[in-house]
N, C-alpha and C positions, 0 to 999 in steps of 0.2 A: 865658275864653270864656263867655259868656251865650247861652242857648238858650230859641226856644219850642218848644212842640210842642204842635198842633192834632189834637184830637182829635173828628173827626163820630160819634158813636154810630148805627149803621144798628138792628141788632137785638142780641140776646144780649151776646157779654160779648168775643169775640173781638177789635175794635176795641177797647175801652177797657182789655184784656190785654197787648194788644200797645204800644201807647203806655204804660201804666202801666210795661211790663219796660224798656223805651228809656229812660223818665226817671228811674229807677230808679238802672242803671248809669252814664248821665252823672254823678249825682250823688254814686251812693256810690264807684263803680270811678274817676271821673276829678275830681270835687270840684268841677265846675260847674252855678253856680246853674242849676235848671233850673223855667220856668215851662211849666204843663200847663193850657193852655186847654180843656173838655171840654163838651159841650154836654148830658149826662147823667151828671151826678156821682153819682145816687142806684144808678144801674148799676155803676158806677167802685165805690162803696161796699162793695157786697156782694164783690167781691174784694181787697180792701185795707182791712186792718187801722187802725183809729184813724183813718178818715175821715169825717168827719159831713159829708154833701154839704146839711146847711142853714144851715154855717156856713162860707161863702165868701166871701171867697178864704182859705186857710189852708197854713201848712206842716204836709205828713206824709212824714216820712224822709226829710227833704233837699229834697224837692222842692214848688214854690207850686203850688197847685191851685186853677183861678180859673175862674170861669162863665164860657162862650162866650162872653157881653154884652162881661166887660170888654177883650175884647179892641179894640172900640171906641173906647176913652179912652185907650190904651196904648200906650206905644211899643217897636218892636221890639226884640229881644234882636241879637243881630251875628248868626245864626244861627236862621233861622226853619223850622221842619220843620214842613209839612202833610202827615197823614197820608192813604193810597188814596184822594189826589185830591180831598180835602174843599174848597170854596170857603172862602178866610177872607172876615173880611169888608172890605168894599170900602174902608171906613177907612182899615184896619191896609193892608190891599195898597198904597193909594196913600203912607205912611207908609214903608212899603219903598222903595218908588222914589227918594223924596225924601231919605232917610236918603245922607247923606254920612258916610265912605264906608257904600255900599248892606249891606246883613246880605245871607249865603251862605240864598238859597232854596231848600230840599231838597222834592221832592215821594215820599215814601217811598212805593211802592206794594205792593201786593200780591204775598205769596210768589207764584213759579210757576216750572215746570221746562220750559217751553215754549224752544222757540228763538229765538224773537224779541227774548226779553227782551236774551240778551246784547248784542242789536245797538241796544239802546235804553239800556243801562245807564250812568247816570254823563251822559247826552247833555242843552244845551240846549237850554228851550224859552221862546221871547220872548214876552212878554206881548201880548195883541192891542192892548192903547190906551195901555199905561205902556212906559216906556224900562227895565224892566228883568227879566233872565232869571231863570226857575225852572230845576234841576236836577233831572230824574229819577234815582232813585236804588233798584236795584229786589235789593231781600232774594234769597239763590238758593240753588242746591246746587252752582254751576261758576267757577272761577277767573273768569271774565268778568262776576260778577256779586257783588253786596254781601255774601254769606256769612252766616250767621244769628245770631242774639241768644246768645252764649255768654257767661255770667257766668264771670268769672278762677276760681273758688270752687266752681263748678257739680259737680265729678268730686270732688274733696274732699268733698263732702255727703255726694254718693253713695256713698263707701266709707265713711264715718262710718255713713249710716244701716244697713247691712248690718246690722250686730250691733244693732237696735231695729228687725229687719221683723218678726219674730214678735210681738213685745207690740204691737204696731202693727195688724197683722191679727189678733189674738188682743182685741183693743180692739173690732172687729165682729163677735166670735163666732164667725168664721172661725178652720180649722185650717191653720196656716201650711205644713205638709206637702202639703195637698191644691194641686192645679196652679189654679194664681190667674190668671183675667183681669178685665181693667179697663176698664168699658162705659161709656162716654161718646159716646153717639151720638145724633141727631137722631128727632126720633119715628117720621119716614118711612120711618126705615131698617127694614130683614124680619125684625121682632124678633122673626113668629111662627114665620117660618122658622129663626131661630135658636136659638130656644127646642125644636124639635122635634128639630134635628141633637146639641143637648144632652141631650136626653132617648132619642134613638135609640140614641145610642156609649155612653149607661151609666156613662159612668167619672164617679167624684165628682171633683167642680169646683166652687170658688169660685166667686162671682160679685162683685165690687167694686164699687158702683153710687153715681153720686151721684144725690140726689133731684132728683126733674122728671119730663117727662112720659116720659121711655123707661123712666125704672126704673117708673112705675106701672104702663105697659103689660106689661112684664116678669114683674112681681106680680100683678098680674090674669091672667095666662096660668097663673102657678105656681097660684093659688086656681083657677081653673078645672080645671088639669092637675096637678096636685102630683108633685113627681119625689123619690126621697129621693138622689140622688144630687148633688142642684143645691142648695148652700149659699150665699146671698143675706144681703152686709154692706151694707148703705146709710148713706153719708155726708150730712149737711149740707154745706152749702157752706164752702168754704175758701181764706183771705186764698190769693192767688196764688201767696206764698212757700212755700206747704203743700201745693202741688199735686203737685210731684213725684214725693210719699212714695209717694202711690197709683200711680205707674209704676211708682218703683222697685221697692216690694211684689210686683205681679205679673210672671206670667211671660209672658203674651202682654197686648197691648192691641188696643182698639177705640178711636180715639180720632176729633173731629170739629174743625171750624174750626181758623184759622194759628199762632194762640198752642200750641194741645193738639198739632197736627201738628208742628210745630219740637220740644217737649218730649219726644214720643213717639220723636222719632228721636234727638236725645241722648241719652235713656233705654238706648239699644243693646240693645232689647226688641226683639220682632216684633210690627207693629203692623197694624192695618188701617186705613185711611182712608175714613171716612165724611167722602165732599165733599158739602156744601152742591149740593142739586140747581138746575141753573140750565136757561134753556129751548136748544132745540136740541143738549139731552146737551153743551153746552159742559164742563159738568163732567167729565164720562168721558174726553176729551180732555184736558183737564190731570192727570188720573190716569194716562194712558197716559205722555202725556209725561214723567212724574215716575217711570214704570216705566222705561224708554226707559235713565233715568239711570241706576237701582240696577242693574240689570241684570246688571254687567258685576261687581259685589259681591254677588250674590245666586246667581249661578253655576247647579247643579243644581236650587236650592231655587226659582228665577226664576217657573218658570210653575205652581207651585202657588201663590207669592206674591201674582201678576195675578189668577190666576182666584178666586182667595179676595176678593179686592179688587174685582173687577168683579162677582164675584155679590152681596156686599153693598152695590153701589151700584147692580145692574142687577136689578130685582127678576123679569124671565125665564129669571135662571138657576136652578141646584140650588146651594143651599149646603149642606144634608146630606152630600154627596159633596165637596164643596172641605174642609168642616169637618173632614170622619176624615184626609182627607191633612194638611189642615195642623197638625192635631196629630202626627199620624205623623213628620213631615219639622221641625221645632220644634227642634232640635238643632243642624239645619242656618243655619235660619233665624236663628236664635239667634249663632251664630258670624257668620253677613253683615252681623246689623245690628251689630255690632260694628265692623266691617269698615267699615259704613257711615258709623257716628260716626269712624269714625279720619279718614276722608276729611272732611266737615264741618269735625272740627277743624283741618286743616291750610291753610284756606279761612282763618282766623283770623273773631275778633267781630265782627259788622253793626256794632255798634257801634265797636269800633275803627274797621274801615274805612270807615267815614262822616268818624269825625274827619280821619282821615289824606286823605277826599277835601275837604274841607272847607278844612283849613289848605293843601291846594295851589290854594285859590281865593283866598287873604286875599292 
């Protein structure tokens, strides 16, 4: 089986993450050639290892990596996946059509725990001017829906890496004993109200930072405010395959966009989810609904969980007060998201269940 996969870069890294993990495992977990149309490879770059996006088209790890352009001159794979709704172009589209027999049209959309998805998942949709269908095909956390990007390999790492957390964090000057979180969040998020709920409670604490603009604001708050209680390790960026460590490492996260969201909850860490603010608090909405889900794993620990969740995405509440519960209740938390991955994985790989929805279309 030969595959594309269309990749729109909007902003940041989350898009070209998520395509990058999907071609990824076709290639290395199932051995098909897999070609990765990208319309911003120099993005694509900075998370993958041994990629020169000036020297396209190229294979890295299995998989062809080709400028959006050449999708124009090219003909399709049996299996064409465009990713959250990207237009390909009008070429290649009419190229589908005409392909005898036609290639399986996936439209992968965007994680979400809303209700509607299940009743869209897996559904066709006919093209308005060509004779041939796109499939929606939507990632989830419920049996009704495509279930998330799990590498065969993924839990095996993670019990390998155990015994290499300390020299790992001891690599940032960080003391592996002190309680470790891992800040990966948007600039907009209440960094300063977070920073005060840390230096309110006292207790020394890690901080796990990758650079960008929230660890600088972070640092600019400590140089203004200096706490000795708040120890600050700051990473460079790191190929994809390396991201994990820094979950595994800590003991709670903060983490933002679908790629870091999907990881943090394999992780079977307690995480907080910084959504991408969108207008009409649409975002707070798909936070609820993704609470809605856990809910029912998350038990007593539930509504310290929300409200830790919604103050860092709703900047009128008190996160000081969410912050000392939810380290208090951390034990708890701790044991749900466990809880939580179990479930996930018995959902099996987005990946698998693409294939397996795919070959009942051939």
């Amino acid at each position: 089986m030969t595959i594309d996969i269309f990749c729109d870069v909007i902003d940041n890294f989350g898009d070209a993450g998520v395509c990058w993990r999907l071609a990824s495992i076709f290639s290395c977990e199932h051995g098909f050639p897999v070609k990765l149309y990208i319309n911003d490879a120099e993005t694509l770059s900075k998370i993958t290892a041994g990629l020169d996006p000036k020297k396209l088209p190229c294979l890295v790890q299995g998989v062809e990596i080709h400028d959006w352009k050449d999708a124009e001159t090219s003909e399709p794979s049996q299996v064409v996946i465009e990713t959250f709704g990207c237009c390909l172009p009008i070429a290649f589209e009419h190229k589908i059509a005409a392909a005898r027999p036609q290639p399986i049209w996936i439209n992968l959309e965007y994680l979400s725990a809303e209700d509607w998805v299940e009743g869209c998942h897996s559904l066709p949709s006919p093209h308005p001017s060509l004779n041939v269908n796109k499939y929606y095909f939507f990632p989830g956390v419920t049996k009704k829906t495509g279930g998330l990007m799990i590498e065969k390999d993924l839990f095996i790492r993670q019990e390998r890496f155990a015994k290499d957390r300390n020299k790992f964090l001891e690599s940032f000057n960080l003391d592996p004993a002190l309680f470790t979180v891992f800040v990966f969040c948007y600039p907009g998020a209440p960094l300063a109200e977070f920073y005060k709920a840390l230096r309110q409670r006292g207790k020394e604490i890690n901080l796990l930072l990758p650079k960008g603009a929230a660890t600088d604001i972070l640092s600019k708050l400590y140089e203004e405010h200096p706490s000795r209680n708040i120890q600050f390790g700051v990473s460079k960026m790191v190929p994809q395959s390396e991201f994990d460590k820094f979950l595994w490492a800590s003991d709670s996260l903060i983490i933002r966009g679908e790629d870091s969201f999907v990881r943090a909850q394999l992780s079977g860490k307690p995480f907080i989810w910084n959504i991408y603010p969108q207008t009409e608090e649409t975002h707070i909405k798909k936070l609820e609904a993704f609470g809605e889900r856990i809910r029912p794993y998350y038990g007593e620990s539930y509504q310290t969980w929300i409200d830790m969740n919604l103050s860092w995405n709703k900047s009128s509440r008190d996160l000081t007060c969410c912050w000392e519960r939810w380290c208090h209740e951390l034990p708890l938390m701790k044991e749900a998201a466990q809880h939580w991955r179990d479930h996930l994985v018995s959902l099996g790989s987005l990946a698998d269940n693409l294939l397996s929805f795919v070959k009942s279309k051939i």
